[in-house]
N, C-alpha and C positions, 0 to 999 in steps of 0.2 A: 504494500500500500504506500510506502513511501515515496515511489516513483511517478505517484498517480497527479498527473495536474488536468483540470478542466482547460479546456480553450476558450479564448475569446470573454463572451458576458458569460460563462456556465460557471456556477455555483456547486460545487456537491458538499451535502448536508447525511445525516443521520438523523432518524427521527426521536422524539424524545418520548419515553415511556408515556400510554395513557393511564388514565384513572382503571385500578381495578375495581372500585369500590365507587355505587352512588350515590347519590347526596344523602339518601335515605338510610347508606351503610349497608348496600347489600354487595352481595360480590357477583360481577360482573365475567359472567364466561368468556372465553377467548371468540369465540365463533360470535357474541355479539356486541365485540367492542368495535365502534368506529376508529378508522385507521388516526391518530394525532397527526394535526397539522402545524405541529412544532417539532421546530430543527434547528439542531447545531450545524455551524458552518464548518467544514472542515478544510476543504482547499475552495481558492478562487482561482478563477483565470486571469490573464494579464489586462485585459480590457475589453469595452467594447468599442467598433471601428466605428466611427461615423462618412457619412456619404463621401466626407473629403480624403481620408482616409487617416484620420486622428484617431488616435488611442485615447479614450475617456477611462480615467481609471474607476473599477468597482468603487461603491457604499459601504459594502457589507466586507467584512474580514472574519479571517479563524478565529473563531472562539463566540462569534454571535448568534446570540438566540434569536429564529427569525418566526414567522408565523406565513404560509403558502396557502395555496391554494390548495382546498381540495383533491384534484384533476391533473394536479401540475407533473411539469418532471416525468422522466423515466426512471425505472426504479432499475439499480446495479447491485451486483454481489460482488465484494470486495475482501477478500480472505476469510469465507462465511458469513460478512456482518453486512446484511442489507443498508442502502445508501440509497438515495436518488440526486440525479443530475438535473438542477432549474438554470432556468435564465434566470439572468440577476430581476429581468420585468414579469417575473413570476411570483418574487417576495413582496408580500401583502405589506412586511411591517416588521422590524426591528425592536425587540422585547427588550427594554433597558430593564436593569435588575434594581 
């Protein structure tokens, strides 16, 4: 995994555990939890090109919690540990802590 860099605007994140348990405190099966639409950043790409052909550097860096879209991204397997690869115009939102 170390070798792995996105290109261009691509993003790849890791998704972040969801709730086992709901509000109510019941516990939540696997087969009917919705997939989390929160993710770590783990690698960026160098930029993205504009028509002129300028490099705009990424928002987001390693280490940020982001909030995606539902739909978004292609989902990768990366030394067993599922990932997905977004455009950077696919993060909804940047979760400050």
């Amino acid at each position: 995994m170390a070798n792995f860099r996105p290109l261009y605007d691509r993003v790849l994140v890791k998704r972040m555990e969801g709730e086992s348990k709901s509000s109510g405190g019941l516990f939540i099966p696997e087969t009917a939890k919705d997939k989390p639409q929160q993710a770590e950043v783990i690698a960026i790409g160098t930029g993205r090109l504009t028509d002129d052909n300028k490099l705009v550097a990424l928002i987001v860096k390693p280490g940020d919690k982001i909030l995606f879209g539902k739909y978004a991204g292609d989902e990768v397997k990366l030394d067993g540990v599922e990932h997905i690869i977004l455009r950077e115009s696919d993060i909804l939102a940047v979760i400050e802590a």
